[in-house]
C-alpha positions in Angstrom: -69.0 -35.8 -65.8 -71.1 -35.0 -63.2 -72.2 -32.2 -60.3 -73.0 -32.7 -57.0 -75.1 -30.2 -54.8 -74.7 -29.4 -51.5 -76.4 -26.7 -49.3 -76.6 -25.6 -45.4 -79.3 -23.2 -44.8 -79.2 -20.6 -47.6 -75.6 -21.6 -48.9 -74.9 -23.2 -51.7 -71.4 -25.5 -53.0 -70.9 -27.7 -56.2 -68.6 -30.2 -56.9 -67.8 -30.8 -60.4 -66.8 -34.6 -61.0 -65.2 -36.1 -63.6 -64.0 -40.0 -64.0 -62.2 -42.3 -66.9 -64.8 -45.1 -67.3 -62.1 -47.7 -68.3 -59.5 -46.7 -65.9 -61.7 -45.0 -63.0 -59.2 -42.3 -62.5 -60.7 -39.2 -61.4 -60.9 -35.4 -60.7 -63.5 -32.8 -58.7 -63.2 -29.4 -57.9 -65.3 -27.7 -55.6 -66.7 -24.3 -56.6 -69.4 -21.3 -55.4 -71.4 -21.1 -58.0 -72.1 -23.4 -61.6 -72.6 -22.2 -64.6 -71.6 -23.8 -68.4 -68.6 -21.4 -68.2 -67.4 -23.1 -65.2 -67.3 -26.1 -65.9 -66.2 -25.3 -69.3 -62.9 -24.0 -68.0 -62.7 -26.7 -65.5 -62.8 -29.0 -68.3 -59.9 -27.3 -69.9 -57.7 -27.5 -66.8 -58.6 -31.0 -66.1 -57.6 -32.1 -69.6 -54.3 -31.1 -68.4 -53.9 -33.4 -65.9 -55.5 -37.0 -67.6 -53.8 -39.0 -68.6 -55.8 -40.9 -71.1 -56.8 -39.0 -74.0 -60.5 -38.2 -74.0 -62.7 -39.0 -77.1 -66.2 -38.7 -75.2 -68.0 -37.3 -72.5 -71.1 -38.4 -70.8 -73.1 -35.5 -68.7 -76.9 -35.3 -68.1 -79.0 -32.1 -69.3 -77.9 -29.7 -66.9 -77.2 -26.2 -68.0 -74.1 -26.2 -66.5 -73.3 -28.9 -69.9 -74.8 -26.9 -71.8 -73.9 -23.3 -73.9 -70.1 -23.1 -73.4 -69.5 -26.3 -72.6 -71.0 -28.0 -75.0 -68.7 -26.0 -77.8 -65.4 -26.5 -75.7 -66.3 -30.9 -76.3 -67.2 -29.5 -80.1 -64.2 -27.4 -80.6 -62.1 -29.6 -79.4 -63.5 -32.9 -81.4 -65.5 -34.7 -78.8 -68.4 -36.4 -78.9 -71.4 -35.4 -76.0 -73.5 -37.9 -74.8 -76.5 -36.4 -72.8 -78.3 -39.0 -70.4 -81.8 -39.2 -70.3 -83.6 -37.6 -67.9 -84.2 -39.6 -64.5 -81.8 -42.5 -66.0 -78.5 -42.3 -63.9 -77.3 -45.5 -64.7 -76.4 -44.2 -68.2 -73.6 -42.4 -66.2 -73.0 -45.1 -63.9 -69.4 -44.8 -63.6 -69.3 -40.9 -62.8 -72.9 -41.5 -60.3 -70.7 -44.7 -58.3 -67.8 -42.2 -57.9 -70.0 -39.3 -56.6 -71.3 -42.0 -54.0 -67.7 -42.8 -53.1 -66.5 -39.4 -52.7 -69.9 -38.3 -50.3 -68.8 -41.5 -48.3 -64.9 -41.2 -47.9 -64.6 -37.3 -48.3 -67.6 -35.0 -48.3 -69.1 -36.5 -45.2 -66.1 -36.1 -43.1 -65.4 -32.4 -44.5 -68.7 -30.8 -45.4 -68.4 -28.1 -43.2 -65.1 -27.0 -44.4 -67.0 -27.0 -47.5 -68.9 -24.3 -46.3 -66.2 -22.1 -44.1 -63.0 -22.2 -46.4 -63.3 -23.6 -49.7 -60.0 -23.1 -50.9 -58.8 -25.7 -47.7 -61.6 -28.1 -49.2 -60.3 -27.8 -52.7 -56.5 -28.6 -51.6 -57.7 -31.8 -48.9 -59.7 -33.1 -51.6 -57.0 -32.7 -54.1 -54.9 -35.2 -51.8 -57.8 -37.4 -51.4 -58.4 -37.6 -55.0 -53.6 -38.4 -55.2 -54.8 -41.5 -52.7 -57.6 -42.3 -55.0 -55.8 -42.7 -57.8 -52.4 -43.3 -56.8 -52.7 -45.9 -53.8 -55.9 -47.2 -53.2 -57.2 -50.1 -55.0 -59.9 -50.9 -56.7 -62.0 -54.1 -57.1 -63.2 -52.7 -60.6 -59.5 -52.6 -61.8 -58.3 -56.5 -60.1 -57.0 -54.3 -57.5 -54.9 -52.1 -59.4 -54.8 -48.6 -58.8 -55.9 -46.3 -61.8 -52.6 -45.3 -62.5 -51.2 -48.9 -62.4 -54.0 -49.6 -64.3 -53.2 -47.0 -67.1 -49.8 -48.1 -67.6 -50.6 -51.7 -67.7 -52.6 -51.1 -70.4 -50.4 -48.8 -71.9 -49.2 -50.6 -75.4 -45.9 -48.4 -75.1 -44.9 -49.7 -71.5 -43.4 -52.7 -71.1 -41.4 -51.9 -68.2 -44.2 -50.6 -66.1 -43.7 -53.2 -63.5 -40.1 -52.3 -62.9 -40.7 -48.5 -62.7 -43.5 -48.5 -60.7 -42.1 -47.3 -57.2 -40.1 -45.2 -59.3 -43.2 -43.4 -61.3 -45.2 -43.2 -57.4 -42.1 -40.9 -56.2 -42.6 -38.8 -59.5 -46.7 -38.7 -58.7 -46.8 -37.6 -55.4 -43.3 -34.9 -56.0 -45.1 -33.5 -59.2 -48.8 -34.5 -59.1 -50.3 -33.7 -55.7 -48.3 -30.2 -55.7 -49.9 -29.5 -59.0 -52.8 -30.7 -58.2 -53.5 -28.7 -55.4 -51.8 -25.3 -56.7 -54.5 -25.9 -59.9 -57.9 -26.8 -58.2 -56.9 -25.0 -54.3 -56.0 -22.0 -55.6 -59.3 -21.1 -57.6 -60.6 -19.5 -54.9 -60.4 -17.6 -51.4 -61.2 -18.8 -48.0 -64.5 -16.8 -48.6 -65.3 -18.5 -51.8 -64.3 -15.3 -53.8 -61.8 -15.5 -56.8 -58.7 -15.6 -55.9 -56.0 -14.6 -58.4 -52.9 -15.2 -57.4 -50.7 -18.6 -57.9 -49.4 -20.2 -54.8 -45.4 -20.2 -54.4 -46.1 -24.2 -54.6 -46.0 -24.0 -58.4 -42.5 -23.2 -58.1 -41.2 -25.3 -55.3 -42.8 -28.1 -57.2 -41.0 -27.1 -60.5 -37.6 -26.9 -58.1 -38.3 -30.3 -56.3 -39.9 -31.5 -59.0 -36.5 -31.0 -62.0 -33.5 -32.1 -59.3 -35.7 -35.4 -58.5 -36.0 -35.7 -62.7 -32.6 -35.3 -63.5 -31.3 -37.3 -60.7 -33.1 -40.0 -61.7 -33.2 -39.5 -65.3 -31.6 -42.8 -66.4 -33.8 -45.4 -64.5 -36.6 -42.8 -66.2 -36.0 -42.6 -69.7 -38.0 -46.3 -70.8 -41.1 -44.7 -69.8 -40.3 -40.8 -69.9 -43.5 -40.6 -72.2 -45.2 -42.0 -69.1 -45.1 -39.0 -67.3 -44.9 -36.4 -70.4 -48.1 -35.1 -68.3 -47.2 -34.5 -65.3 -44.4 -32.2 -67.1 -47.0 -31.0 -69.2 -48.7 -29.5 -65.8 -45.6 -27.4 -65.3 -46.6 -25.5 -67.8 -50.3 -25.7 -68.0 -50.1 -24.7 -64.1 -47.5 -21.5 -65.0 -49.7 -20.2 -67.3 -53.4 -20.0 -65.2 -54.9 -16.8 -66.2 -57.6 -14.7 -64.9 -60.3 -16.0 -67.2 -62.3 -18.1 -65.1 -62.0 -16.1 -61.9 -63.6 -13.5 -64.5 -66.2 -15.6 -65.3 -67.4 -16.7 -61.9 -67.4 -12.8 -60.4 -69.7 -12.2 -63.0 
């Protein structure tokens, strides 16, 4: 995990980042302000929605990995690995992504960054479905991260069959979730905002027909996607905490 800082003139933006080293898939969420707390809860969300389970995390010293944070990796039986100072190729992985997201993303929206952070948040929420959905990677024999994962899933042997089937599922489920989790964080204004989009339950309407319609061609690899319906619920259940938290 990583943060990257941006400014224009006395404003400030961070964008947490946080990427799989074996499989290189990834999340960020852009936020107003960065504190242990924040990234903390942004930890908890994004938990939600990998799909490999983590065991380790790798952060520099900030103090944003610091107090809260650190006891959310304890608490929950992870191990923290902090960086030494001025070495950023012990986070290599998380440091190459940063690069990559400046390059294909940031650059090209760094003023909305600025203007209306919540329309950042959901763009960068469908760059991040592209990222790790569709485009490939040299790193992964040009797989995709998700291919990737099920490949090397030892409980999916059909993976190459379902594949187009699985995509469908992502970009129905994932990118909806996606967006109503990390967009809806905050206002145009970069204030909290604490109200859950109507997208949560279109998804969950879209998102059920397209599952039981296709339920049989499914069901070999059901546990493949046991997290996307896991998001459902993880996204139905957002609470006030962190908006809270940041307003402090």
């Amino acid at each position: 995990m990583d943060a990257i800082e941006l400014r224009m003139g006395d404003l400030r933006r961070y964008i947490i980042t946080m990427i799989d080293e074996h499989s290189d898939y990834a999340l960020a969420l852009a936020v107003p302000s960065l504190n242990s707390d924040i990234t903390s809860h942004f930890f908890s969300k994004a938990t939600k929605l990998f799909p490999v389970a983590i065991r380790q995390v790798v952060t520099d010293n900030g103090k944003e990995f610091l107090g809260n944070f650190d006891k959310t990796l304890q608490e929950a039986s992870i191990k923290h690995i902090w960086t030494y100072p001025y070495t950023p190729k012990m986070n290599a992985t998380c440091e190459r992504f940063n690069r990559t997201l400046r390059e294909q993303f940031i650059e090209f929206n760094e003023l909305l960054l600025f203007e209306d952070l919540n329309l950042f948040n959901q763009r960068m929420a469908e760059y991040l479905v592209l990222y790790n959905s569709k485009r490939p990677h040299k790193s992964l024999e040009l797989m995709t991260p998700v291919d990737y994962i099920l490949r090397e899933s030892k409980n999916c042997n059909m993976w190459w069959t379902h594949t187009h089937c699985l995509f469908f599922v992502l970009h129905l489920i994932y990118i909806d979730m996606a967006q109503a989790i990390f967009s809806s964080l905050f206002n145009n204004s970069g204030s909290a905002n604490t109200h859950l989009p109507g997208i949560i339950l279109l998804s969950l309407s879209t998102g059920r027909r397209f599952l039981n319609a296709t339920a049989a061609c499914l069901k070999p690899m059901i546990h493949k996607i046991s997290l996307f319906l896991r998001l459902w619920a993880s996204a139905c259940e957002i609470n006030s905490s962190i908006f809270k938290i940041i307003s402090r």
